[in-house]
Structure formats: C-alpha cells, structure tokens
C-alpha positions in Angstrom: 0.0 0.0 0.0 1.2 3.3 -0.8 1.9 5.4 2.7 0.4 9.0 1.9 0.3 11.8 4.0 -3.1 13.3 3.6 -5.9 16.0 4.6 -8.4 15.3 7.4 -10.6 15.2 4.4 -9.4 12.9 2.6 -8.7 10.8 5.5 -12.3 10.5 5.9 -12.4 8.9 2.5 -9.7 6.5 2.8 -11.4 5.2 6.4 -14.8 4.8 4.8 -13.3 2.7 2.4 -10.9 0.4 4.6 -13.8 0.2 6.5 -16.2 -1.2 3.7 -13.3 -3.6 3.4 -13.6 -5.1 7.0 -10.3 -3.6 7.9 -9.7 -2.0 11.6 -8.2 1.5 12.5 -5.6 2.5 14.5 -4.7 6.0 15.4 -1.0 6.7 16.8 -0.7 11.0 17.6 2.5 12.8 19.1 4.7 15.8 17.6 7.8 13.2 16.3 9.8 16.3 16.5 13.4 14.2 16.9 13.1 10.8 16.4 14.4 8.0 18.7 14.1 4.3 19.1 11.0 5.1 21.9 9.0 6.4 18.9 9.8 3.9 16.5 8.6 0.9 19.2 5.6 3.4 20.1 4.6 3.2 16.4 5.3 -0.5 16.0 3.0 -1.6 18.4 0.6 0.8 17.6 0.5 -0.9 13.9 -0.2 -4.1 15.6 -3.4 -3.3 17.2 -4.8 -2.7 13.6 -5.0 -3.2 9.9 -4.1 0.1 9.3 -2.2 2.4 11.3 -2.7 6.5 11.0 -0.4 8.8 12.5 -1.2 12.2 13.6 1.1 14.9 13.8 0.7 17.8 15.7 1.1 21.2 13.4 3.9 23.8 14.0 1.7 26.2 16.4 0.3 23.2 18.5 4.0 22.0 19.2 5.2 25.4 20.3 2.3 25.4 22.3 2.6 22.0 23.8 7.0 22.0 24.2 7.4 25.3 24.0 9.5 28.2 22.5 12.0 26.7 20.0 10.2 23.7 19.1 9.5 22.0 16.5 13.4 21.5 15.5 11.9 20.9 12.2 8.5 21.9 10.3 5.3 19.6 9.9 5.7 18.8 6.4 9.1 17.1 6.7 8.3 15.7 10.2 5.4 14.1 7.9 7.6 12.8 5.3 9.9 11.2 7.6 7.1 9.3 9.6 5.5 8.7 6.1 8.3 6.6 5.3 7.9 4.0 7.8 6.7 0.8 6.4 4.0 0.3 9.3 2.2 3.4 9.0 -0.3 3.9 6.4 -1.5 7.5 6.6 0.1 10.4 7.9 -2.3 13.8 8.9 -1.6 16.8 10.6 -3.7 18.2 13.1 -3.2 22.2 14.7 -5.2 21.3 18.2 -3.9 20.4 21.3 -4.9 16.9 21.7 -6.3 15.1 19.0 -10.1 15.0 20.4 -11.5 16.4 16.8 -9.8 14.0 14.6 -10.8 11.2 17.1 -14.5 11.9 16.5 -14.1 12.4 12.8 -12.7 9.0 11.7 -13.6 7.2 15.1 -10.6 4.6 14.6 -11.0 1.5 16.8 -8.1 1.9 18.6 -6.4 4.9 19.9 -2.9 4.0 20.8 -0.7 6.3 23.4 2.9 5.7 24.7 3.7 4.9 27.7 4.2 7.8 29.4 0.1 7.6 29.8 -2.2 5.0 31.8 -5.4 4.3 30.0 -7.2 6.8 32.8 -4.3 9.8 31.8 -5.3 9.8 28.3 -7.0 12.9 27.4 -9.1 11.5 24.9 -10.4 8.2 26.4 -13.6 9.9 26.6 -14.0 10.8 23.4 -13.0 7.3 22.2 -15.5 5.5 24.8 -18.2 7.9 23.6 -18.4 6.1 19.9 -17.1 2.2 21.3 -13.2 2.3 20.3 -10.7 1.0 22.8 -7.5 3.1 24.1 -4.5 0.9 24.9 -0.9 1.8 25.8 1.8 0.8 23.4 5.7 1.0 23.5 8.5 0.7 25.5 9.1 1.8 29.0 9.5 6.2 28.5 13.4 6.2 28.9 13.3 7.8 25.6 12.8 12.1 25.2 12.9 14.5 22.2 14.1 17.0 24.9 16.8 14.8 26.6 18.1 14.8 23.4 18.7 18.4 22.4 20.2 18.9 25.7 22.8 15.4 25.3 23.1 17.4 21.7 23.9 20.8 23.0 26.1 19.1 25.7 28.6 17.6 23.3 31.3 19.4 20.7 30.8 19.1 17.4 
C-alpha cells in the first residue's frame, strides 16, 4: 500500500473505504519532532493493534504550544515525510489542536494508541473514544526515551 500523508478530508475517505473492506483502525498522535528508538517501538505496536495504522502529527503552532519556545526542531511537512516513510504506517495527517479529540471523533478509529508515558485513565481523549465504542491501549516501551533529553545530550557535546 502506498503510505500517503493526507488532509483530514481525505482521510475520511480513505477510512470509509478500509472500512467497507472489513479492515480495523488504528490511530498513533505525538509531535515526532526528533526521532528515537522510543517512537519507533511506540509506532510498531501501535501498527499491531490494527489493519491500518494512522499517524497524527501535531502542526507547528500546536508543538510550540505543547513544548514550547524553539520547538518544533523541524517543520510539519518534513516531520510528515519522515514518519510517512515507515513501512507500518499507512496514513500520515496533521492536526493544529492540542490533543487530538476532533480527529478522534471524525474518523472514530477502533483503537487509539498512546505511549507509555500515559495509563489508560491519563489519556485525554479516552472519553471521546469510549463515547463512539473504540478502545485506548498503551503501546511502547518503558519512557526512557525524550525528544528533549536529546537536544540537551546534543547541545552538551562538541561538534
């Protein structure tokens, strides 16, 4: 299948037709501003709850927002590319809100799949996804893996 990063729009259209094919949703969200081994295992075992896995990336202004001034290192559209080029994702969207509520209740994907940083009863969204019958599980390794711990390790060391 041929990975595609896409508008919540036309996301809607590729959902309704995975789903006339009998296939189940997964939806994976986090900036993926730097990425390290803890967001490749986090996207992994998202793709295994699911036929398809979508990732949702938080826009520019939401990551300032959420991590503050100087983030993201680099711009949504390439942070999209790179995750688009994973073989176990199948759609890439960007999203400007803070969590990813909206999107959630658009394409209502069976599973909504958070790191491990999260319990089930953390998860901002667990509402929303109880509210049309999908399941939240956590996914990933242990969180010994941070975008920030790496710019500082980064700014620590001589080039």
């Amino acid at each position: 299948m041929l990975v595609m990063v896409v508008t919540e729009e036309r996301l809607s259209e590729l959902v309704a037709v995975d789903r006339e094919q009998g296939l189940t949703l997964a939806l994976a969200n986090g900036c993926f501003d730097l990425l390290h081994v803890g967001h490749i295992r986090y996207l992994r075992g998202s793709a295994a709850e699911a036929d398809r896995l979508i990732v949702a990336i938080n826009d520019d202004q939401s990551v300032e927002a959420l991590k503050g001034e100087g983030r993201p290192l680099q711009p949504a559209s390439e942070r999209a590319e790179i995750v688009e080029a994973f073989e176990m994702v199948d759609y890439v969207v960007l999203f400007s809100s803070l969590t990813v509520e909206n999107l959630l209740r658009a394409i209502r994907p069976d599973v909504h799949c958070k790191g491990t940083d999260y319990t089930i009863g953390s998860v901002p969204e667990r509402d929303v996804v109880l509210s049309y019958g999908g399941q939240t599980v956590i996914v990933g390794d242990p969180k010994d893996h941070a975008t920030r711990d790496l710019i500082v390790k980064m700014g620590a060391t001589k080039p």
